[in-house]
Phi, psi and omega in degrees: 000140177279135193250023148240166176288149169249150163217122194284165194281162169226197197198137162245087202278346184301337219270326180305302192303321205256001174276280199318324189302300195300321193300319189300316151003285186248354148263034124299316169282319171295345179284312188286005184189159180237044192242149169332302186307289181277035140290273205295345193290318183274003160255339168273347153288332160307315190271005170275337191288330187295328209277315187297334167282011151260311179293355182267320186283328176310342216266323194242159200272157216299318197298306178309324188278321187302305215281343198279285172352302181266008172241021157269343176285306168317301170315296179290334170305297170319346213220326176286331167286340158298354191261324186277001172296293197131137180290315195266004164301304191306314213261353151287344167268321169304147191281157216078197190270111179316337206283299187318305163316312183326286205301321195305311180318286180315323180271342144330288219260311184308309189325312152297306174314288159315331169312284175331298158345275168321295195301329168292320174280335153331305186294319175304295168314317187292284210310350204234346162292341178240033118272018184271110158002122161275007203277099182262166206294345165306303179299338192263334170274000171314303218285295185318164178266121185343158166259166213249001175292181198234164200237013165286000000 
């Protein structure tokens, strides 16, 4: 007999869609200006996508979170080589307004990266959270040696 409940894992994959969506976002707006307003704006959109990839990683089980991590990594690689052709190379070939590609590239490539990030670091965390000691503080001052203080 088992002494845990098993419960299945669920998967919200929107929370993942609309986390790439904000990232892409806001490395559009920080890519295209350098002024105070759409900084923060692109910073509070990262962090609304990070809070939402911790709630996608609670959600998902260590395997789901790894293999997602790494084919977002497999990704920004992929995506990261258009940078080393050149953006305004690519987007002078491509139909259209070269500018549109850029920016499309550039929100791209942040989208992943922050992800990829994130979701790695999410895994470090579950992972380093299950090599963590189960010895909880009762049992260790139980263990420890009495103090020399008087306990009234």
């Amino acid at each position: 007999m088992h002494d845990v409940i098993l419960t299945p894992t669920r998967s919200d994959r929107l929370l993942v869609a609309v986390s790439l969506a904000l990232f892409g976002v806001a490395g559009a707006l920080s890519a295209s200006v350098d002024e105070l307003g759409p900084t923060l704006g692109a910073t509070t959109l990262a962090i609304a996508g990070v809070y939402l990839l911790a709630k996608y990683a609670n959600s998902v089980s260590r395997r789901t979170l790894a293999a997602l991590a790494l084919v977002l990594w497999i990704g920004f690689l992929a995506v990261a080589t258009l940078h080393v052709i050149g953006l305004q190379t690519i987007g002078a070939a491509v139909p259209g307004p070269s500018a549109v590609f850029v920016i499309a590239a550039t929100a791209a490539t942040w989208a992943l990266l922050l992800t990829a990030c994130s979701t790695t670091a999410f895994l470090g965390f579950r992972e380093y959270g299950t090599t963590v000691s189960t010895e909880t503080l009762d049992e260790q001052s139980i263990e420890s040696e009495p103090s020399d203080y008087s306990t009234r």
